[in-house]
N, C-alpha and C positions, 0 to 999 in steps of 0.2 A: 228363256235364255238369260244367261247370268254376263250377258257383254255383250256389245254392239260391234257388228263387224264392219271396219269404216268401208265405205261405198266410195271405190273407186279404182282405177285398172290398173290393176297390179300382176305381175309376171306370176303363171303357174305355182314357181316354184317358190312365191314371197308370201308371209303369212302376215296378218296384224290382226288386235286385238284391241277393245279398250272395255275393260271391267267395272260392272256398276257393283253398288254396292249390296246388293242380295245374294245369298245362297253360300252366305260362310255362315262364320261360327261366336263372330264378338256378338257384345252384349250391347246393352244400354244406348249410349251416342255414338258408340261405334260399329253398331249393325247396318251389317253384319260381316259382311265380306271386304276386310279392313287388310290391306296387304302390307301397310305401313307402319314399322317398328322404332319408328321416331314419336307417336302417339300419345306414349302411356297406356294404350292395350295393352292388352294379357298377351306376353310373348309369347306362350304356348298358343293362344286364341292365332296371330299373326302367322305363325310357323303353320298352325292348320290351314288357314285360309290363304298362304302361298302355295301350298301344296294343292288345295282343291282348284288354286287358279293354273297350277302347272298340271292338273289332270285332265280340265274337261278343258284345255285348251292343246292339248297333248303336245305339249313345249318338248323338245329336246333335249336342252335342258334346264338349271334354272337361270331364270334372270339374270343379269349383271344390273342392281340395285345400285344405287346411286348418292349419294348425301349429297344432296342438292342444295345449293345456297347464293339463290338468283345472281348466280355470277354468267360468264360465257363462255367456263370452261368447258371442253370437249373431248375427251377419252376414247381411246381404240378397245372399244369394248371385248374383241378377241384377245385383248394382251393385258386387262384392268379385272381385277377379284373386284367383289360387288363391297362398297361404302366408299367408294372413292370421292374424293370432294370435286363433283362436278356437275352441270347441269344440263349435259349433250351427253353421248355416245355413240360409236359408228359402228358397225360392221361391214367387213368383205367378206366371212367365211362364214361356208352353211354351220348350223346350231348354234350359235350363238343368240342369245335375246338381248336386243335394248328395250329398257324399258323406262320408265318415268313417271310417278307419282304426284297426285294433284287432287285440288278440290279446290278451282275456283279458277285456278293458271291453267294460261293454255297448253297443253300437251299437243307439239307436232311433230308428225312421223313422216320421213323421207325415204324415197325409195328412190334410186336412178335407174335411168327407164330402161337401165337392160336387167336392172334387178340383181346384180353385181353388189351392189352398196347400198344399204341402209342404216337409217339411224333416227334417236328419238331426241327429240328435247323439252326441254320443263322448261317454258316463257311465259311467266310473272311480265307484270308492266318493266318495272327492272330490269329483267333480262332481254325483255324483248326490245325495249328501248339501247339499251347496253348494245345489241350485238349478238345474241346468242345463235341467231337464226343465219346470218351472216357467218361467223366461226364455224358452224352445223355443215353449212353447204362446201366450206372452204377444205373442211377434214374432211368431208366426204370427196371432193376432187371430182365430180361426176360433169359431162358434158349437159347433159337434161336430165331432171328432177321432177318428180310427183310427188307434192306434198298433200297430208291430210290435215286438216285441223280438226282435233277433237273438241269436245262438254270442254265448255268454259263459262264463266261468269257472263251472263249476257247484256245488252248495249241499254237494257232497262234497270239495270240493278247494278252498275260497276259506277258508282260514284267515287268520284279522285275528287282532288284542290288542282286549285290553280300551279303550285310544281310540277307537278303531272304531265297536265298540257303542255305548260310551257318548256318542257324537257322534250317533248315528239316533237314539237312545233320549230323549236331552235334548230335540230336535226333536219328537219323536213318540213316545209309553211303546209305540205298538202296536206298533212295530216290532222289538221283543223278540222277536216270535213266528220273525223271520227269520233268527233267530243260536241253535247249538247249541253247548252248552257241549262242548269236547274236550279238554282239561286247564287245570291254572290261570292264568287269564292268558289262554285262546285260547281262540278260538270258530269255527266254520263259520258262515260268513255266505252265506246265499240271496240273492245280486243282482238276481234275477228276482225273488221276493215284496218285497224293499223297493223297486223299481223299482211294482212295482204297487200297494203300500201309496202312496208318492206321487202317483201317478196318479188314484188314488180320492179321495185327499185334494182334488185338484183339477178335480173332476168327472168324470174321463174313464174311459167304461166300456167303450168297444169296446177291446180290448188282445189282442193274440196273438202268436203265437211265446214265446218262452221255456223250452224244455225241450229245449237241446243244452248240452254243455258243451265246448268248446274244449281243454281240457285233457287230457281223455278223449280224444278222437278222433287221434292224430297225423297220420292218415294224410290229414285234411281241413282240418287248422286249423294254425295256426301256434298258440303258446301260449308265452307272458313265462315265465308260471310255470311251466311244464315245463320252458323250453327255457336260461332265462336272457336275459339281453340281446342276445345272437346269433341273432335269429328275424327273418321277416317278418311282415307285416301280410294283414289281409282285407279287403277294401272292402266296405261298405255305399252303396248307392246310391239314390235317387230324381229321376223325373221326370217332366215331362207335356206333352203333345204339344202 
């Protein structure tokens, strides 16, 4: 399979997705199944490998793509054309896809638990510290939420500085527990425990995925931080019939 289908209870009629990087068509550092046209791929290469991820995912239709720019903005994706400058989107109506592009940021997908509303967001330490996930839950308006956290940078390989921390920290002391001291000045920062430390803060208790790291895997993720600025992207997907 060409994407991991996140592992967790979701209503009949709600679909999600999160796309590695095999079974398209780029070349080189971008092999291959690169959905991301901010790159510097071959447009034509991007356009094929959207289409192969709208076939064997049988999307309804395509994506509402996103220009993402680790802010907290939040868009109603049933009423927003795809490059809108934001880094959330929601839906209430069936066909519609939110989707969200990454290699290294966490990508989380929300569903509320009558499967009514969903929606994706692209949280960067940035955005996730910002507020994105906060804004996410507040556009979506739902009483109880299931969140998924997909491939992210893992709590062995996300080395920050001391701004880092001390930006979570300022917000919230508990989130100290999510950064390991590795010399001075630098820390290992767990994006998956402050991603859930937020989430708790804000009521929300159903939470899964979280335990791949992108960085690790070559052979399935693309990765910023491995690879440099020459890589592709994974899609994060939802939607509901």
């Amino acid at each position: 399979m060409n994407w991991i289908k996140p592992d967790w209870p979701l209503p009949a009629h709600v679909h999600a997705a999160f796309t590695l990087r095999t079974g398209g068509v780029s070349t080189g550092a971008y092999s291959s199944l690169n959905p991301a046209g901010h790159v510097n791929d071959d447009p034509q290469h991007v356009k094929t490998n959207r289409y192969i991820i709208k076939d064997i995912l049988q999307l309804p239709s395509e994506p509402v793509w996103l220009q993402q720019v680790h802010g907290v903005r939040v868009v109603n994706a049933d009423e927003t054309d795809s490059l809108a400058e934001a880094d959330a989107s929601f839906a209430d109506q069936p066909g519609t896809v939110c989707a969200v592009l990454t290699a290294d940021c966490l990508p989380v997908l929300f569903c509320g638990d009558d499967g009514e509303v969903v929606a994706a967001a692209h949280a960067g330490w940035r955005g996730l510290q910002a507020g994105i996930i906060a804004e996410t839950l507040y556009a979506m308006s739902c009483q109880d939420v299931h969140v998924w956290l997909g491939p992210a940078i893992g709590p062995d390989n996300f080395e920050v500085g001391d701004e880092v921390r001390d930006a979570f920290i300022k917000d919230n002391p508990i989130t100290a527990v999510a950064f390991r001291a590795r010399q001075p000045g630098k820390w290992l920062a767990d994006i998956y425990r402050l991603a859930r430390i937020k989430l708790a803060e804000l009521g929300v208790e159903q939470v899964y995925g979280g335990d791949l790291c992108t960085v690790a895997d070559p052979q399935r993720f693309y990765s910023y931080r491995r690879d440099g600025a020459t890589t592709g992207r994974m899609a994060s997907l939802i939607w509901r019939d």
